[in-house]
PABABA-970051 format. One record per residue (C-alpha): residue number from 1; residue in three letters; x, y, z. Coordinates in pm, whole numbers, plus 50000, padded with zeros to 5 digits. Example, Ala and Ser with C-alpha at 12.3 -4.5 7.8 and 13.67 -1.06 7.14 Angstrom:
<recs>
pos, code, u, v, w
1, ALA, 51230, 49550, 50780 $
2, SER, 51367, 49894, 50714 $
</recs>
This chain:
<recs>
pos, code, u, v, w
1, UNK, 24790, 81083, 91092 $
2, UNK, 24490, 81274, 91027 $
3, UNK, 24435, 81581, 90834 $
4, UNK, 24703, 81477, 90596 $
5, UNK, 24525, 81790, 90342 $
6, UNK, 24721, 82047, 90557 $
7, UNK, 25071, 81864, 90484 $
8, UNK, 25338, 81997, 90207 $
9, UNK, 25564, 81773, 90034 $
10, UNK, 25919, 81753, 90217 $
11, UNK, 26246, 81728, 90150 $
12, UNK, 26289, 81363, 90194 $
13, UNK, 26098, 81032, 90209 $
14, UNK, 26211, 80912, 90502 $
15, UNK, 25986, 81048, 90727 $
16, UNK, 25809, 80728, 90811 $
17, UNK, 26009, 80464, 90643 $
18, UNK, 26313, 80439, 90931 $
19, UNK, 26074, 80405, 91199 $
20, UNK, 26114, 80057, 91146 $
21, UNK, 25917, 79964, 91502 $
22, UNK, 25603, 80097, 91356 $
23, UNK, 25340, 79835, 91334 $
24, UNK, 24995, 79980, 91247 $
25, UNK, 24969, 80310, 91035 $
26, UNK, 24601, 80528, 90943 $
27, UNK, 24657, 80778, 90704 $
28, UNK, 24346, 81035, 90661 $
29, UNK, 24211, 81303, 90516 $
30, UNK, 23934, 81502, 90654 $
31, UNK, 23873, 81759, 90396 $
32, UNK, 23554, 81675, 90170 $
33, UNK, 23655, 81826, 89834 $
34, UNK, 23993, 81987, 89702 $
35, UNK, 23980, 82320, 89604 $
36, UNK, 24195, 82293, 89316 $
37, UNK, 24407, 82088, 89078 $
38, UNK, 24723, 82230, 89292 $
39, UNK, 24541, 82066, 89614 $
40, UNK, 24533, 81707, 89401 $
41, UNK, 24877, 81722, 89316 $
42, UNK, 24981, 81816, 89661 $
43, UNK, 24841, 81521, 89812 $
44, UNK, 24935, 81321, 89546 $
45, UNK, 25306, 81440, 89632 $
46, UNK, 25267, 81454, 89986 $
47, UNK, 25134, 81058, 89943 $
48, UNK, 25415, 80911, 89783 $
49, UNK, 25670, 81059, 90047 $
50, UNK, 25497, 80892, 90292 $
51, UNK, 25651, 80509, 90220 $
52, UNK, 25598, 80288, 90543 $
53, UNK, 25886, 80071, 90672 $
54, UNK, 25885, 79729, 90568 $
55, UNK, 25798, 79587, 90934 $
56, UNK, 25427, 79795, 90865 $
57, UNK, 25132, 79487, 90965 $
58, UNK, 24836, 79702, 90949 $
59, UNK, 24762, 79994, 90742 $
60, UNK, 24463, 80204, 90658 $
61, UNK, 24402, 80498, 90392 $
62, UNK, 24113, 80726, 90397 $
63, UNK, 23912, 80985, 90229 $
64, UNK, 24240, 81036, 90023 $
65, UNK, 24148, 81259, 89711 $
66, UNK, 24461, 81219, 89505 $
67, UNK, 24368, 81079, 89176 $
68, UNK, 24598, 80815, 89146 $
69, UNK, 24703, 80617, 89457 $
70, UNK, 25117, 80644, 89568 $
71, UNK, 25348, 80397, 89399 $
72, UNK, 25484, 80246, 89710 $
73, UNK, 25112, 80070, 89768 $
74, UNK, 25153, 79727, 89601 $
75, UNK, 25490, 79740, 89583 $
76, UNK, 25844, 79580, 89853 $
77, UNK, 25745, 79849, 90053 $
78, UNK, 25466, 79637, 90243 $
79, UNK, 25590, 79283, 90274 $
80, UNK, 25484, 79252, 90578 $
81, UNK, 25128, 79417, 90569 $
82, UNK, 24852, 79142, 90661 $
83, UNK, 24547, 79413, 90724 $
84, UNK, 24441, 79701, 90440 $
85, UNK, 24138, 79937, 90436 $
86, UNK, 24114, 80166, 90166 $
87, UNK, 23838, 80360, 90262 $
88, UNK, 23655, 80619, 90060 $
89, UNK, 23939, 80705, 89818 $
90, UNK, 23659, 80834, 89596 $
91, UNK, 23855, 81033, 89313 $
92, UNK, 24064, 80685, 89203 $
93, UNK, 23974, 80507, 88889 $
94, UNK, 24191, 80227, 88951 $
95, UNK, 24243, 79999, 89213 $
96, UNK, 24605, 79948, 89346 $
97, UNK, 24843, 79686, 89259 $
98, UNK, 24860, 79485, 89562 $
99, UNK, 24766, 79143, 89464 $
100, UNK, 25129, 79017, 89487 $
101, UNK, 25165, 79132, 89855 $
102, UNK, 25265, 78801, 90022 $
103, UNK, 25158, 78826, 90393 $
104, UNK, 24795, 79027, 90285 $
105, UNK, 24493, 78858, 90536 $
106, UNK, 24257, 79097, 90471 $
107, UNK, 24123, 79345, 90287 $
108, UNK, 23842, 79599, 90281 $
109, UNK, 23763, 79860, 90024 $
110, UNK, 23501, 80064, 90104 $
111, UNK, 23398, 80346, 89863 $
112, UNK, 23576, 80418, 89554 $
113, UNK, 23289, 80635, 89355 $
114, UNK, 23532, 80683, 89012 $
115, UNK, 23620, 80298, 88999 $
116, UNK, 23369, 80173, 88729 $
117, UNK, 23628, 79816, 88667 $
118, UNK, 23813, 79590, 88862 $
119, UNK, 24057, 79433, 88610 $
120, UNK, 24385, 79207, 88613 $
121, UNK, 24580, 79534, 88718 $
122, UNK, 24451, 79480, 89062 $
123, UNK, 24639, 79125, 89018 $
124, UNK, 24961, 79308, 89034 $
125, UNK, 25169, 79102, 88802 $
126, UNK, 25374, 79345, 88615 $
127, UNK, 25702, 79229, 88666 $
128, UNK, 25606, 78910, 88565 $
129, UNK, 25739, 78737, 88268 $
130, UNK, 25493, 78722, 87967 $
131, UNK, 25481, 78366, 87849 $
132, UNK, 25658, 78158, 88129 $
133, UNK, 25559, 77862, 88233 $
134, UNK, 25577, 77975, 88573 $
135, UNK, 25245, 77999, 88743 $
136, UNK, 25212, 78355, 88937 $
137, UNK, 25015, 78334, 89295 $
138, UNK, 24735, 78642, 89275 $
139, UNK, 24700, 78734, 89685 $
140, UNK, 24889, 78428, 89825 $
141, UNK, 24753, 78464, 90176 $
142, UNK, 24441, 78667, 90158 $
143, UNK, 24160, 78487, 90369 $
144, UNK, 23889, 78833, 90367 $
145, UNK, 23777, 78996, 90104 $
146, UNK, 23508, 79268, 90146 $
147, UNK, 23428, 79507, 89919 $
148, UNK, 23145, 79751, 89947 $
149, UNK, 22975, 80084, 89896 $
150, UNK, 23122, 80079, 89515 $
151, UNK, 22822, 80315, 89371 $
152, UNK, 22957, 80292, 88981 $
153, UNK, 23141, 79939, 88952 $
154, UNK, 23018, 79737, 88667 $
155, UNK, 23312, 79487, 88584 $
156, UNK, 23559, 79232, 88756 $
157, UNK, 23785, 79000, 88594 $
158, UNK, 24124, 78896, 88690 $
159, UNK, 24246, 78860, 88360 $
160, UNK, 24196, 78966, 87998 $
161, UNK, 23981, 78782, 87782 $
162, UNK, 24175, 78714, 87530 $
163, UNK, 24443, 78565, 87730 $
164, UNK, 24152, 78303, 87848 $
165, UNK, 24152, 78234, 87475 $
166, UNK, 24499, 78210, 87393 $
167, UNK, 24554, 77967, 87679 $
168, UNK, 24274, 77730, 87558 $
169, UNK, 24397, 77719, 87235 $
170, UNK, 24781, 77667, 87370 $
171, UNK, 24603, 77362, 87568 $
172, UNK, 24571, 77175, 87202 $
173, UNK, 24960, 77211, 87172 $
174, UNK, 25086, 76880, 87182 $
175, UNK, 25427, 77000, 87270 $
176, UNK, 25306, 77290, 87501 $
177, UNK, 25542, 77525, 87378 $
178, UNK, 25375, 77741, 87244 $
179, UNK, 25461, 78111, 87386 $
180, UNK, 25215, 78355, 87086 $
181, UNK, 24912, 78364, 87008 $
182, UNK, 24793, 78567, 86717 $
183, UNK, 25113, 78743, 86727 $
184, UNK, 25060, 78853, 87126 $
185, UNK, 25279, 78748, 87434 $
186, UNK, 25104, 78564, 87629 $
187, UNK, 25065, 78714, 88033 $
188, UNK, 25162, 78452, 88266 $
189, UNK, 24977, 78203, 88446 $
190, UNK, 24807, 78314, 88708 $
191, UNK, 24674, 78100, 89034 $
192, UNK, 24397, 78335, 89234 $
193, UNK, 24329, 78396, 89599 $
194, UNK, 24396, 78034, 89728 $
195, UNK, 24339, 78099, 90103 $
196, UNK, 23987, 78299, 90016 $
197, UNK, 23790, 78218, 90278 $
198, UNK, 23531, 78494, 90311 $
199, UNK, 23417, 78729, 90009 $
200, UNK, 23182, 79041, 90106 $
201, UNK, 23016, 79211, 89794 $
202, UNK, 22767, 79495, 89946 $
203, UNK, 22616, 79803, 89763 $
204, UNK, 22754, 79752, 89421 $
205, UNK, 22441, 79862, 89249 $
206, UNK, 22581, 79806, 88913 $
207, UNK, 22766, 79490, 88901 $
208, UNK, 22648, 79332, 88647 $
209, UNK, 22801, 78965, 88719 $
210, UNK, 23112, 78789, 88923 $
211, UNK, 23436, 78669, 88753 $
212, UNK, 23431, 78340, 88579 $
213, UNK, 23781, 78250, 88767 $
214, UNK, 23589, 78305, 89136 $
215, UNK, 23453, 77913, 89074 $
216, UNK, 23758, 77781, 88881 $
217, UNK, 24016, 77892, 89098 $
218, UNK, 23901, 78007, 89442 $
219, UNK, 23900, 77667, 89587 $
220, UNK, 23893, 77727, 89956 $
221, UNK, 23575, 77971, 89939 $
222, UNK, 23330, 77919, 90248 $
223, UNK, 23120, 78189, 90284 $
224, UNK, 22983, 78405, 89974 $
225, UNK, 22825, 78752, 90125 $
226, UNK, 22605, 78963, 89837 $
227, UNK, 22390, 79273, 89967 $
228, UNK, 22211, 79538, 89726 $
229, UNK, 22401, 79379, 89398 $
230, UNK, 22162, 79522, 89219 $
231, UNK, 22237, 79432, 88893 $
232, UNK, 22332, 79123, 88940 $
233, UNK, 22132, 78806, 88778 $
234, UNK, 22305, 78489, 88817 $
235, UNK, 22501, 78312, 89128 $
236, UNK, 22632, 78019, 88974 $
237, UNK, 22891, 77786, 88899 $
238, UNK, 23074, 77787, 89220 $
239, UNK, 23187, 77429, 89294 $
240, UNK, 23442, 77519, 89565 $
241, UNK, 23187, 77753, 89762 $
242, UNK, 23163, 77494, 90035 $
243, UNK, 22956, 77669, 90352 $
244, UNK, 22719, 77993, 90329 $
245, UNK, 22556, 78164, 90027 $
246, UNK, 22403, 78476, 90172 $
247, UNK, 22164, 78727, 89896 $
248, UNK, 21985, 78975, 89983 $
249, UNK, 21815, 79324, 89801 $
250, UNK, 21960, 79167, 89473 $
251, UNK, 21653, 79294, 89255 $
252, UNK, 21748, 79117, 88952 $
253, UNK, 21900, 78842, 89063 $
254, UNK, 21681, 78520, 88876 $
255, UNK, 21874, 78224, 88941 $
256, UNK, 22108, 78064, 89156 $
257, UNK, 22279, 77750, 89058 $
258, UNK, 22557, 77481, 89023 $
259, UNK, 22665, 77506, 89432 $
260, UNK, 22724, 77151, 89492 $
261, UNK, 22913, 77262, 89886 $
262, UNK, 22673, 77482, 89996 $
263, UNK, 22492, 77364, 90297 $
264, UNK, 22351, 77730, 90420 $
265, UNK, 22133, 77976, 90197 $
266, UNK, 22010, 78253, 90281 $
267, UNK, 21757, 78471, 90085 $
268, UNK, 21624, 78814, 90166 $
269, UNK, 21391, 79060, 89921 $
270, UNK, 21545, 78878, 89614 $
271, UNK, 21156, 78918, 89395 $
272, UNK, 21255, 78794, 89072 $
273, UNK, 21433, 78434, 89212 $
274, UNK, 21276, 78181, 88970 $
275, UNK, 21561, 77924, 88960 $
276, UNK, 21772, 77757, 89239 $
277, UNK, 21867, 77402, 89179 $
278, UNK, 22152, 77193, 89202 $
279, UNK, 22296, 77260, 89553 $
280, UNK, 22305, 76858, 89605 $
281, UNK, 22467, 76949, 89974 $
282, UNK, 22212, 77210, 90124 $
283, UNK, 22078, 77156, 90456 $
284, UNK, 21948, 77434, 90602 $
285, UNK, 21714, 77702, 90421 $
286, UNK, 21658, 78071, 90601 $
287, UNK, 21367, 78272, 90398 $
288, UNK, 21223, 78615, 90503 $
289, UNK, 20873, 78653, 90433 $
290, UNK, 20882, 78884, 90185 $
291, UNK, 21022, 78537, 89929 $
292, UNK, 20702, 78311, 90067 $
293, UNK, 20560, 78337, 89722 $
294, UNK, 20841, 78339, 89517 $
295, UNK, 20991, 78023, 89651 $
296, UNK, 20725, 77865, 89593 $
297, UNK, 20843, 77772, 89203 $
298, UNK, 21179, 77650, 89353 $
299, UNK, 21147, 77522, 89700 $
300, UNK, 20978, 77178, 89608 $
301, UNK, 21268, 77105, 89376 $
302, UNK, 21483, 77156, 89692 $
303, UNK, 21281, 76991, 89956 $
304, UNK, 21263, 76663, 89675 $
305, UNK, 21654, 76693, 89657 $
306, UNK, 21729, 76697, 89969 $
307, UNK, 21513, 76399, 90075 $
308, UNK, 21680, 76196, 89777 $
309, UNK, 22040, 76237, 89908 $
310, UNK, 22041, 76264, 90250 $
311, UNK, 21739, 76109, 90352 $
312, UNK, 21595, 76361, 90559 $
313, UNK, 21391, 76713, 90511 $
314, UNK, 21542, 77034, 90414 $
315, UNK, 21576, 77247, 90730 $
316, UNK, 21357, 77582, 90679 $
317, UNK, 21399, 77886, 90899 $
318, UNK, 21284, 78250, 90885 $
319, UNK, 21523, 78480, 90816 $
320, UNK, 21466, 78807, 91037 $
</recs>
């Protein structure tokens, strides 16, 4: 369905929902600016009308300029949904819901200009009961996550800080029982992403650093993609991350450290690299020539570490 900015709201939501055969659904907009605040709210209208039936596998939503995306995305409505693109949904400054969706494989966001942070309501755990012991699964199934062309995103976290503290402190409970902390409920416990297999970070200019929980929690992590993260100074403490680091125009980026799994790294125009030490399990090295000089300081370490464990040379490549 393309051209969705000529559509009116109708009379009843059913449009798409009973075509219950429907397996893959693209919903686009072609126009590149609304005219007025009555064009936002009609597509914001028109949006939520369109609910997809529950058998929906694939869906994709883009250059939608509503300012708020439709309640339905997140919610029942796509159980069975296991591929989602947002794509260029520039005018939202939040992120849907949609980390409880139990069948999600993969998904892509590209372009989302007004989102400046990703925080826990991207988790999707609303319904859930503040303070039970139950533990809450944050995108059960999700293998793929890529996420790119984000020109004004400076934060990610999956959950508030001071819930990190309030569960530390509960850990000194003897009796665990403990349900308040400082006179606040405390959210529930939350396990992330434990199929992650693949995360893509590229052009996010202004991220400024990646969640603490990404190396506690995202245990099956293999490869680790990061293009034109800008901002970004530190890769590090990511225990799990078990297969390919891959950096490349991250201007800022100084160290890289703490990958015990990683046994591929690739570096491209990184110029201020100074530190990368303690990936006990690297074997193979790719460099372009534009970090000849600069891994100079580091790549002796390597080389030395490498020989120690496993007996043998680090393998070094160029990187075209």
């Amino acid at each position: 369905m393309i051209k969705l900015e000529r559509a009116t709201s109708y009379s009843t939501d059913s449009l798409l929902i009973e075509k219950k055969h429907l397996k893959v659904l693209n919903l686009y907009y072609t126009a590149d600016e609304p005219n007025s605040e009555e064009d936002v709210s009609n597509v914001e209208k028109v949006f939520e009308q369109l609910i997809p039936p529950q058998n929906l596998e694939d869906l994709a939503i883009g250059r939608f300029f509503g300012r708020r995306f439709p309640s339905w995305l997140g919610t029942t409505h796509l159980t069975s949904v296991k591929y989602l693109q947002l794509v260029d949904c520039n005018s939202c400054v939040r992120l849907p819901p949609i980390g409880q969706l139990p069948n999600l494989r993969y998904l892509r966001i590209d372009g989302a200009a007004a989102v400046t942070k990703i925080g826990p309501e991207f988790v999707g755990c609303r319904g859930a009961n503040p303070g039970s012991m139950d533990v809450v699964v944050a995108f059960p199934k999700l293998e793929s996550l890529i996420i790119e062309n984000m020109s004004n995103w400076e934060e990610w976290s999956f959950v508030e800080e001071e819930d990190v503290a309030a569960a530390a402190a509960m850990e000194g409970e003897e009796d665990g029982s403990a349900e308040i902390q400082k006179g606040k409920a405390l959210s529930p416990r939350i396990q992330l992403l434990p199929r992650l297999k693949r995360l893509q970070l590229i052009r996010c200019p202004k991220l400024r650093a990646l969640p603490r929980q990404l190396g506690q929690e995202v245990t099956s992590l293999e490869i680790l993609h990061l293009r034109g993260a800008i901002c970004l100074k530190v890769v590090e403490d990511l225990p799990f991350l078990s297969e390919i680091l891959s950096i490349a125009g991250c201007f800022c980026l100084e160290r890289v450290s703490n990958l015990p799994q990683v046994r591929d790294l690739r570096v491209h125009y990184c110029p201020n690299l100074r530190r990368v030490e303690e990936l006990g399990s690297l074997q193979q090295l790719f460099l372009t020539d534009d970090m000849r000089e600069m891994s100079s300081v580091w790549l002796p370490g390597l080389q030395l570490q490498c020989r120690q464990r496993h007996g043998e040379d680090l393998d070094i490549y160029t990187w075209a």
